[in-house]
N, C-alpha and C positions, 0 to 999 in steps of 0.2 A: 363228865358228861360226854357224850358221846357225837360228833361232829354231822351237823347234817348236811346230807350228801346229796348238792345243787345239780337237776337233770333225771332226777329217779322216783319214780311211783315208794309210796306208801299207804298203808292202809290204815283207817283211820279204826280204835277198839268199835266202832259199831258200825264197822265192814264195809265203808265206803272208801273206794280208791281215788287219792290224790296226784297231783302232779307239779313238785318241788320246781319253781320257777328262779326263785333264788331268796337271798339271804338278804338282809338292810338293817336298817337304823331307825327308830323312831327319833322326834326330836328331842328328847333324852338321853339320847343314848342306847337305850333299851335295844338289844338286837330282835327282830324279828324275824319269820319266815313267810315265804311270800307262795302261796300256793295257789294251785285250778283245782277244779271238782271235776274229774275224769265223767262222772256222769250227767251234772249238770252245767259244766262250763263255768261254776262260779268263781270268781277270784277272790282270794280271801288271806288274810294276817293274822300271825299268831305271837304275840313272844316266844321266842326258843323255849324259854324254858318251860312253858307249858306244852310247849308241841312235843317235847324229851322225856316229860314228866311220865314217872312209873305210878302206873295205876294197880288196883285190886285186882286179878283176873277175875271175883269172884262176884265183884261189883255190877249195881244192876243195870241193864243195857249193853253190859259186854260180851257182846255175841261172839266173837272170835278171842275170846280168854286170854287175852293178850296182855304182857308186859308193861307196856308201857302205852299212852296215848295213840301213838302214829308207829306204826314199827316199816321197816323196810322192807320192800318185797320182795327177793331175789330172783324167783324162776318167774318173772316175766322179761 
């Protein structure tokens, strides 16, 4: 699994851009991800492993045919 990198935009497969606030703990244990909504200011949690989780490109609502759930953005 692939590390998620705290401070960095991702894009979510149906093309909305997130902003990685940082990493936590449910009271489980459970790691979570703690993210904003770039265009609506939401705050919002995910378990890791669904926010890392490899999706269908082909799957329906996947606008940007992408890999995985949340991928990283680099050129911004």
């Amino acid at each position: 699994m692939e590390k998620v990198q705290i401070g960095k935009i991702y894009r979510h497969f149906k093309g909305k851009y997130i902003f990685v606030e940082n990493v936590g703990k449910y009271y489980d244990g459970t790691e979570v991800v703690i993210y904003k909504g770039i265009n609506d200011g939401g705050i919002f949690v995910r378990p890791i492993d669904i926010f890392l989780e490899e999706i269908d490109p082909n799957k329906e609502g996947n606008l940007t045919g992408q890999k995985h759930r949340f991928e990283l953005v680099n050129n911004l």
